[in-house]
N, C-alpha and C positions, 0 to 999 in steps of 0.2 A: 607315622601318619598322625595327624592332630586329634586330639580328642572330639574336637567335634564332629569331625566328616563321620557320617554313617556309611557303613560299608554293606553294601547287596550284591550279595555271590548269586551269581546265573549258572545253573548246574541242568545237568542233563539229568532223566528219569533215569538213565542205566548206571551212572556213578550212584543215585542213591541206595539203589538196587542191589547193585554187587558190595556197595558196604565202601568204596573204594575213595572216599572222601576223609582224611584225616580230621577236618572241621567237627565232624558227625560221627565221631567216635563213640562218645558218651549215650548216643541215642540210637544205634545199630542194631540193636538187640531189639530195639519197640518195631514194633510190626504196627501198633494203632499212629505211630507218628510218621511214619512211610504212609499209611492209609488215609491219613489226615493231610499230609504233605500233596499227595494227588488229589485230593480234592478241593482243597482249598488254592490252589499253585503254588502259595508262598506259607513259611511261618517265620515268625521271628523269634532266634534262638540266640544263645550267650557263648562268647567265644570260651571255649573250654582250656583256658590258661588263668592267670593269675588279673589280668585285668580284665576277665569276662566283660567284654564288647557287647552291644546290641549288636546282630549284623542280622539283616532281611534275607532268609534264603529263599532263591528265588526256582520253581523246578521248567525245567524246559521238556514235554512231553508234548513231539508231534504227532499229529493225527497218520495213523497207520494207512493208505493208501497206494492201491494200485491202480487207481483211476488216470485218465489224461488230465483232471485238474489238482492234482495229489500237492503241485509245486503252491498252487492257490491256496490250495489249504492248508502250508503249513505259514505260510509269510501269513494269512488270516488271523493263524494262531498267536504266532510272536505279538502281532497287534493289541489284540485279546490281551497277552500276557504281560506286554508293556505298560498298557492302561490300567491292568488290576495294579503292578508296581507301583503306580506312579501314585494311586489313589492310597494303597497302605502306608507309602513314605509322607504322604499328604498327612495320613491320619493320623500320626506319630509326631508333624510337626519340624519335618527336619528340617535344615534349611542347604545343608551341601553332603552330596552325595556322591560316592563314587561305587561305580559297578564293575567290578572283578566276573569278567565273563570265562568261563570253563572251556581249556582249549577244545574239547566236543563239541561246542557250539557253532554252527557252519557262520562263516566271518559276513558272510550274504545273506543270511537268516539274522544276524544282528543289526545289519545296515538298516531292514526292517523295523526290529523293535528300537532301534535307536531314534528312528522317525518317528514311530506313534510314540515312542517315550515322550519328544520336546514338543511335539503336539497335545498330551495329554493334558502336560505340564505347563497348560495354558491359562489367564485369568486377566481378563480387564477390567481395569481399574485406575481411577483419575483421583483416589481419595489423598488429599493431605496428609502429613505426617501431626500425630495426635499423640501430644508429652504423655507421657504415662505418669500420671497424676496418684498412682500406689506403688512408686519404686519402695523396692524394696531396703530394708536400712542396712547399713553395715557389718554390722552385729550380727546378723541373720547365719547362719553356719550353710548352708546351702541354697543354691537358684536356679530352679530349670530356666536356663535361658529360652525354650520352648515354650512358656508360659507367655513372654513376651509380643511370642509373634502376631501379626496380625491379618498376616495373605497367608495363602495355603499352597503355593507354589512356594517348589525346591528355589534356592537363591540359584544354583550352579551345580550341575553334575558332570561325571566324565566315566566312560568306560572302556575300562581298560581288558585286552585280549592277549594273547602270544604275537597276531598277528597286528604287524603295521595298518590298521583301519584308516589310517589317513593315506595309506596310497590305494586302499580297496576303490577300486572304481563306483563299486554300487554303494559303497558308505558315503561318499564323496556326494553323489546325487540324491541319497534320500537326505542326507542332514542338508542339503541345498534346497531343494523341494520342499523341506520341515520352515525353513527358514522363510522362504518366501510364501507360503502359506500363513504363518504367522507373521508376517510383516502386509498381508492383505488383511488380515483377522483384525490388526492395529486399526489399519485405515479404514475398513468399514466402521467401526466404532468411534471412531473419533467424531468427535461433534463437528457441522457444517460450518457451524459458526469458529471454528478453530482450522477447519483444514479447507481453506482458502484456493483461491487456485495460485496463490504468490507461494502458500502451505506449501501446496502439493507439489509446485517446482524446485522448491528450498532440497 
């Protein structure tokens, strides 16, 4: 995997729970980092090998329910917990991302957060590209290339499941639905004087 792709593991509350995650070996024993974990949904922790990784853990904890709307409120939650991802991996500055979802995670409950993910991960903007007039010089021993950026949308993400998500029929429709929302999102924004109706035929 390339050093730059940031990796965000999707895990379910019962693998953190029973300890049953190899990733999270080193932090098993903390009970405030489990408590912190639930409350916050996500933390960002170091892969515990030799090239300790930044990776976004991400926890998937649905709402407990026996009601008739129990199914509403857990696609609600994914939502919720797509758009906190989306906004940490913002704050951080990444630019490609891939999401390693936990085979516990229902492939229909991702279809979900897969759509308010590329939803989130939205941002209009018409600005020029603008030289960066303090490159940094050669010499220099180290560069967050993060320091560079200058949008706050991911460049490109992907996430990856046990399951084939591109024959899942409801991944199929929300990232189709996510796409044409945001391709409406475009066009309302685009200035009058740009989208023509020669534009809009084009």
């Amino acid at each position: 995997m390339p050093a730059t792709k940031t990796v965000a593991l999707l895990v379910d509350h019962e693998e953190v729970k029973s300890q049953s995650l190899e990733c999270l070996e080193h932090v098993h024993e903390s009970e405030h980092f489990r408590h912190d974990l639930t409350l916050n949904k996500s933390a960002w922790i170091y892969t515990n090998d030799s090239q300790m990784r930044r990776c976004l853990l991400i926890q998937q904890k649905l709402p407990k329910s026996t009601d008739s709307d129990a199914e509403t409120k857990q696609h609600e939650s994914m939502r919720e917990l797509a758009a906190h991802s989306v906004g940490q991996l913002q704050g951080r500055k990444v630019s490609d991302v891939e999401v390693l979802a936990s085979s516990k995670i229902d492939p229909v409950l991702l279809a979900t957060f897969h759509q308010s993910f590329l939803l989130s991960n939205y941002e209009w903007s018409q600005k020029g590209d603008v030289d960066n007039e303090d490159e940094k010089k050669d010499d220099e021993e180290e560069v967050d290339e993060r320091t560079k950026r200058k949008t706050k949308t991911l460049d490109s993400f992907s996430i990856e499941h046990e399951t084939d998500l591109a024959k899942e029929k409801s991944f199929k429709f929300c990232s189709a639905s996510a796409e044409a929302t945001v391709f409406a999102r475009d066009l309302a924004n685009t200035r009058g004087s740009e989208a023509t109706p020669c534009w809009m035929e084009a």
